[in-house]
C-alpha positions, 0 to 999 in steps of 0.5 A: 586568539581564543576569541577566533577559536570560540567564533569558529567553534560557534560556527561548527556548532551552528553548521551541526544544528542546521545540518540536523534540522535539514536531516530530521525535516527531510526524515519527516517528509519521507516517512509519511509514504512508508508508514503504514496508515490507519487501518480497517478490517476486511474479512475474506471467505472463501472455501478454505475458511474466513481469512481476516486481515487489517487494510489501509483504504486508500479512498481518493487520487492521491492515495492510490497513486501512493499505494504502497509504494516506497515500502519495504515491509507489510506484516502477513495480516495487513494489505491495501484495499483500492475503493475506485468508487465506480465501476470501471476496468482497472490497470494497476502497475508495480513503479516504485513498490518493492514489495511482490504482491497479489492482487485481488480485483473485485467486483461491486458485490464483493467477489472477486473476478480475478487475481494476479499472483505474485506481481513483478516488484518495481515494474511499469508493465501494466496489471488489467483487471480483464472486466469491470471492478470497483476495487483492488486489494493488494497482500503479500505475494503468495497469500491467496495461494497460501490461503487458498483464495480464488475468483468467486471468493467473497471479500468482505468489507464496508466498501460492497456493503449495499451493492 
């Protein structure tokens, strides 16, 4: 009988083992998409002053069509800068970000052409950039009206260096 007790004790406990792994793998997929990557500074002037701030850059396909979704925080200094690498127009959409944001879009020389204010969270309708821009930058909703950020304000960045 106390063998039966002990083959079924090592098999609950194999049974736990193998559950916690399955957990702690599954754990170490999903956080990948909400922790916050490296970071880059982006300074942007604008009349009310210098408004500095940490972005992460998502640089390729795959990064920006992450962005920041899936998250449930972004500290007040911190946002996501989009580098298209091109000049073109831009729709941006809110699927899966839970976060309200402003986004800023820019153009190559660092100004910015336009801002939507305070996106609707986890939303597929679409956000248009209205002209050509090379990138977006995406901050906390109601930063740019905090700060007092406007169309024509310059972003600076590596990203409109030489252009």
């Amino acid at each position: 009988m106390s063998t039966r007790i002990a083959q079924q004790g090592a098999a609950a406990a194999l049974a736990v083992l193998v559950l916690t792994s399955f957990i702690l793998g599954l754990a170490l997929l999903v956080r990948p998409a909400l922790a916050e990557g490296p970071t880059e500074p982006l300074t942007i002037a604008s009349r009310s002053g210098r408004h500095a701030f940490r972005v992460e850059v998502m640089r390729d396909e795959a990064g920006r069509a992450q962005g920041l979704m899936y998250r449930r925080t972004m500290a007040p200094d911190r946002g996501m800068l989009f580098d298209f690498a091109q000049v073109a127009p831009v729709a941006m959409w809110m699927k899966n970000t839970y976060l309200p944001l402003d986004m800023l879009f820019i153009r190559a020389d660092g100004t910015v052409a336009r801002i939507a204010a305070d996106t609707e969270p986890l939303s597929t309708r679409t956000v248009s950039s209205g002209e050509p821009v090379l990138a977006v930058l995406e901050l906390n909703a109601g930063t740019a009206a905090k700060l007092g950020i406007r169309a024509g304000d310059r972003v600076e960045h590596p990203v409109f260096r030489g252009r």
